[in-house]
C-alpha positions in Angstrom: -86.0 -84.8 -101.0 -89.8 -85.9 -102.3 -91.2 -83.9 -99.6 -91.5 -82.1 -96.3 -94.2 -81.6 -93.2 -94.6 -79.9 -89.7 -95.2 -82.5 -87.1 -98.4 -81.6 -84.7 -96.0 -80.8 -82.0 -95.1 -77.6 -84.6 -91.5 -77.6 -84.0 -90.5 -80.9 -85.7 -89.5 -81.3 -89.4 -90.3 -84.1 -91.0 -88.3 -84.7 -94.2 -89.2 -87.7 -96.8 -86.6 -88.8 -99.1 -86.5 -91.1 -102.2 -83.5 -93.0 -100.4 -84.4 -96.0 -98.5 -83.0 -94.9 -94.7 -80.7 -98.1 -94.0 -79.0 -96.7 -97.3 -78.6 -93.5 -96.6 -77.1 -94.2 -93.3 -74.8 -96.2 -95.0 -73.4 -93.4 -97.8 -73.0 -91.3 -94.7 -70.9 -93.2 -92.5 -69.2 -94.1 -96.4 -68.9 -90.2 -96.5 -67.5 -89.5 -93.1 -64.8 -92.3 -93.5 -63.7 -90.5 -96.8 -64.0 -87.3 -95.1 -61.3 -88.1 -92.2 -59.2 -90.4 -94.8 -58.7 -87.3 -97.2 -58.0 -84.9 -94.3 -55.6 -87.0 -92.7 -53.8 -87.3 -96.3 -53.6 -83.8 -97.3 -53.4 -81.5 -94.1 -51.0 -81.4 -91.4 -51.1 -79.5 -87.9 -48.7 -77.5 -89.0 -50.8 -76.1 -91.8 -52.2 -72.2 -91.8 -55.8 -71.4 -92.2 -54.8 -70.4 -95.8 -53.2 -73.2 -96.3 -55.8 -75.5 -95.0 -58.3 -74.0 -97.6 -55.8 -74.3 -100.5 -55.1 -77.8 -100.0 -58.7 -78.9 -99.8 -59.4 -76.7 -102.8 -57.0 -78.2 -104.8 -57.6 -82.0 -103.5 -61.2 -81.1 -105.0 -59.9 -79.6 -108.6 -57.6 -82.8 -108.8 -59.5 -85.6 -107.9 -63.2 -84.5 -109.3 -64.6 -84.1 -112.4 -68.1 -82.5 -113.1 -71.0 -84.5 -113.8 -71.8 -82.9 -117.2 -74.6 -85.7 -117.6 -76.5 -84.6 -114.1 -76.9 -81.6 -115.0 -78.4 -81.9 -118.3 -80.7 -84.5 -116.6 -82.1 -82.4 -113.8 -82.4 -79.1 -116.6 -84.9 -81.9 -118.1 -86.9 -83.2 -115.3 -86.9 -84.7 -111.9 -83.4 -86.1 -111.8 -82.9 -89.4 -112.4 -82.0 -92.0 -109.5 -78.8 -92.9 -111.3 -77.4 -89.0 -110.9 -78.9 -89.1 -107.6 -75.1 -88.9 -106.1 -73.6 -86.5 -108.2 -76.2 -83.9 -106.3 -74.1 -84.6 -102.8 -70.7 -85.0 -101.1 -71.2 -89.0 -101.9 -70.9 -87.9 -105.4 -67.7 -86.2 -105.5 -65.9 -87.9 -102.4 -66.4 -91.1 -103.5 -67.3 -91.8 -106.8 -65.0 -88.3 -107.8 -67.7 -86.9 -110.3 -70.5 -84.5 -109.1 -71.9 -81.1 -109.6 -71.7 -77.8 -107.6 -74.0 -78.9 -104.9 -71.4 -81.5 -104.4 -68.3 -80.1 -104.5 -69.9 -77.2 -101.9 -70.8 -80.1 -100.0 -67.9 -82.6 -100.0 -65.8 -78.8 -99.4 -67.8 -77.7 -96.1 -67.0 -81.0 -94.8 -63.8 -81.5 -95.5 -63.3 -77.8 -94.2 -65.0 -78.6 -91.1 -62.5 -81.6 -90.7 -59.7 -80.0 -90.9 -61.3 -77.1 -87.8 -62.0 -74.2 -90.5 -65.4 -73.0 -90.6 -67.8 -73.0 -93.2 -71.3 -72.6 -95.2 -72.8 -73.9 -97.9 -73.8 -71.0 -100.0 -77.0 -71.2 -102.7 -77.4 -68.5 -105.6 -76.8 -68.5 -109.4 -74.2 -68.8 -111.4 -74.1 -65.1 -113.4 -77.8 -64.6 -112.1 -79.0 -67.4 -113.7 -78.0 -71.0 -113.6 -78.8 -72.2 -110.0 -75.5 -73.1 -108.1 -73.8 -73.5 -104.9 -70.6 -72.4 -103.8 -69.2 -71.8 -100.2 -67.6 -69.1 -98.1 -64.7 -70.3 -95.0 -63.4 -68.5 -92.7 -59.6 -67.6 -92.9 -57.8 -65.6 -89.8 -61.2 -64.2 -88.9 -62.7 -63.2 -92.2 -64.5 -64.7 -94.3 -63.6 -65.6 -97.8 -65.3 -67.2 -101.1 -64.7 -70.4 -102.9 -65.8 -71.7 -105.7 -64.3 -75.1 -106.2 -67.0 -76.1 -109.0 -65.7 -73.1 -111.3 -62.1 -73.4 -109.7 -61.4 -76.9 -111.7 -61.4 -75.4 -115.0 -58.1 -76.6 -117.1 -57.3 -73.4 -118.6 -58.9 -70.3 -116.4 -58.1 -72.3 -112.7 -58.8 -70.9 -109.4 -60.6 -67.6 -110.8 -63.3 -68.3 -107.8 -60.6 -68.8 -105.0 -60.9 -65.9 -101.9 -62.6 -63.2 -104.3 -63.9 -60.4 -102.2 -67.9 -60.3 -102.6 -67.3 -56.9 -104.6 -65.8 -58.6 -107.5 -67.5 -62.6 -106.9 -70.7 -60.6 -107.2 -70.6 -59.8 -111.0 -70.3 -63.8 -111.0 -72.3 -65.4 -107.5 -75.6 -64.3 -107.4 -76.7 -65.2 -103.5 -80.1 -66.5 -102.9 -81.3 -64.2 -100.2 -84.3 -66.2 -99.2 -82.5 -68.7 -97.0 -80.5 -66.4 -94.4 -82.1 -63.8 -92.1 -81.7 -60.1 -93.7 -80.1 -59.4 -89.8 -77.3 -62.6 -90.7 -76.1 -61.3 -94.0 -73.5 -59.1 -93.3 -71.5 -61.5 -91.1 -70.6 -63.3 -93.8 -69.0 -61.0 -95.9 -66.0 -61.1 -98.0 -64.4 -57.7 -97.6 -61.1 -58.5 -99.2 -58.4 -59.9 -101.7 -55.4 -60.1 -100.0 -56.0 -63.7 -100.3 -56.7 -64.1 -103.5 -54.8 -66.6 -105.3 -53.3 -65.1 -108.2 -52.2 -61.9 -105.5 -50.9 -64.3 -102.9 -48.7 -66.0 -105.8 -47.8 -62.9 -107.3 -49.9 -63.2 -110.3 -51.5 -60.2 -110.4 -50.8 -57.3 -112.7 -52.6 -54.1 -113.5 -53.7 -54.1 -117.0 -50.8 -51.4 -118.7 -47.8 -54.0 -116.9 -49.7 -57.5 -117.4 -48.3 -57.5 -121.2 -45.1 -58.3 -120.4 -45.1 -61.0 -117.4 -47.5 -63.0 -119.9 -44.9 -62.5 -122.7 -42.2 -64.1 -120.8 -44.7 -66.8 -119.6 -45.6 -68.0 -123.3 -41.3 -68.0 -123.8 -41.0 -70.4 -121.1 -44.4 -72.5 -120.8 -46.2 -71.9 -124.4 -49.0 -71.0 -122.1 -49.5 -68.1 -119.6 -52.2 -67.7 -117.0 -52.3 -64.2 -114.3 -55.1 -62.1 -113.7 -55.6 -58.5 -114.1 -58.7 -56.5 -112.8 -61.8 -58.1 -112.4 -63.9 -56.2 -114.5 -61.7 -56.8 -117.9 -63.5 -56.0 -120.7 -63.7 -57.4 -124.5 -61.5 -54.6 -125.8 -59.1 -54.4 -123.0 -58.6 -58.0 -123.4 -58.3 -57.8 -126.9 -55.6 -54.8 -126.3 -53.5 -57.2 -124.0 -54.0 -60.1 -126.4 -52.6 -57.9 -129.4 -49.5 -56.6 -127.1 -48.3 -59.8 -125.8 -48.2 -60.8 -129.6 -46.7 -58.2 -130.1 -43.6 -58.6 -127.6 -43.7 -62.6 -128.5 -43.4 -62.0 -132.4 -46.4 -63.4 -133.3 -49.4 -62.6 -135.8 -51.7 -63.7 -133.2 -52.1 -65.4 -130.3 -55.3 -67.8 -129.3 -57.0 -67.7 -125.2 -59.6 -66.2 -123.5 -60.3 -64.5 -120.4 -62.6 -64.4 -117.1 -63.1 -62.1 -114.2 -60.1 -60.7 -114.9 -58.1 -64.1 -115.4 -55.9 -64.2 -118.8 -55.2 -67.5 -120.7 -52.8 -67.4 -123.6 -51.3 -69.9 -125.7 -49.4 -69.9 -128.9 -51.6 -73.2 -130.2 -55.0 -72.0 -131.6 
């Protein structure tokens, strides 16, 4: 967008853009084909709510990568015409690379698609870094997902159906774009749909030791979440008890928002 005016009639919004129209009518109907292909390939009628939202998340984590190079290119200047794509849907549908305005983006409509409802949600990333992320609704209630900080090789899905108690240590939410009246119906109230709960990956911190122990047996890896607010030292405790139990001096990983990676390669 280069720019943005009230028509004289005052209740028209004139947008300008620095995309020729014919073009941009072309990436959307490009967009919307993608849109109803990937739907049509990954859900089924069958399909829950939950399951719905899963599926898409996932599709998203698999098929995308993050456009590393748009980012440092907008944190320099006006971004360049070349990253233009990465900034939307077109980005990350099509061309399978974008950043978190275009996995929120290619996510809502995909959502939509598939009959869930959905937002685009605007904040910062640990009150900070501007980002995006988006909240659906799942049997009635409304639930976060962060698909940009769920594709992350070692520590995945930390961001998926967090309640807004624990996401908002993490998602900071621009309040300047939703009427003070509209915020509370769209709060995320609980966890009962939170990934590593629904697939019985949660522990509480004094039990966690010992699923992750038998996980580094079997895999040489181990991933399950504990409580959200895990410190350095707790982690660190864990870390040293799982070595422990596996017979080893020390083990390498790291942890977020109460997500636990281990491996015995460091």
């Amino acid at each position: 967008v280069t720019g943005a005016s009230i028509l004289g009639d005052g209740k028209t919004l004139a947008v300008s853009y620095d995309t020729e129209a014919d073009v941009i009518r072309e990436k959307q109907a490009e967009i919307a084909a993608e849109t109803e292909r990937v739907v049509s390939e990954i859900i089924t009628d069958d399909m829950s709510e939950l399951e719905k939202e899963m599926a898409i998340n996932q599709y998203l984590c698999d098929t995308a990568e993050y456009d590393t190079a748009a980012l440092e290119n907008a944190g320099e200047n006006d971004v360049d015409e070349e990253f233009n794509d990465s900034f939307t849907p077109y980005g990350v549908l099509l061309n399978k690379t974008g950043v978190c305005s275009g996995y929120a983006g290619a996510f809502k409509l995909l959502a939509e698609e598939a009959g869930l409802e959905c937002i685009v949600v605007t904040g910062y990333l640990d009150g900070e870094l501007p980002h995006t992320w988006n909240k659906v609704k799942i049997d009635g209630e409304w639930q976060i997902v962060d698909s940009t900080n769920n594709d992350n090789e070692l520590i995945f899905n930390a961001l998926l159906n967090l309640p807004d108690t624990a996401a908002d240590k993490v998602l900071v939410e621009d309040e300047r774009y939703v009427l003070d009246s509209k915020l509370d119906s769209y709060q995320a109230n609980t966890d009962e749909k939170e990934y590593y709960h629904i697939n019985n990956r949660f522990y509480e911190q004094d039990q966690i030791a010992v699923p992750l122990t038998e996980e580094l047996k079997e895999e040489g890896t181990a991933v399950l979440r504990t409580d959200y607010g895990l410190s350095d030292e707790q982690f660190t405790t864990i870390a040293q008890q799982t070595a422990e139990r596996y017979g080893a001096d020390e083990l390498g990983g790291c942890y977020w928002m109460g997500v636990i990676y281990l491996t015995d390669e460091y």
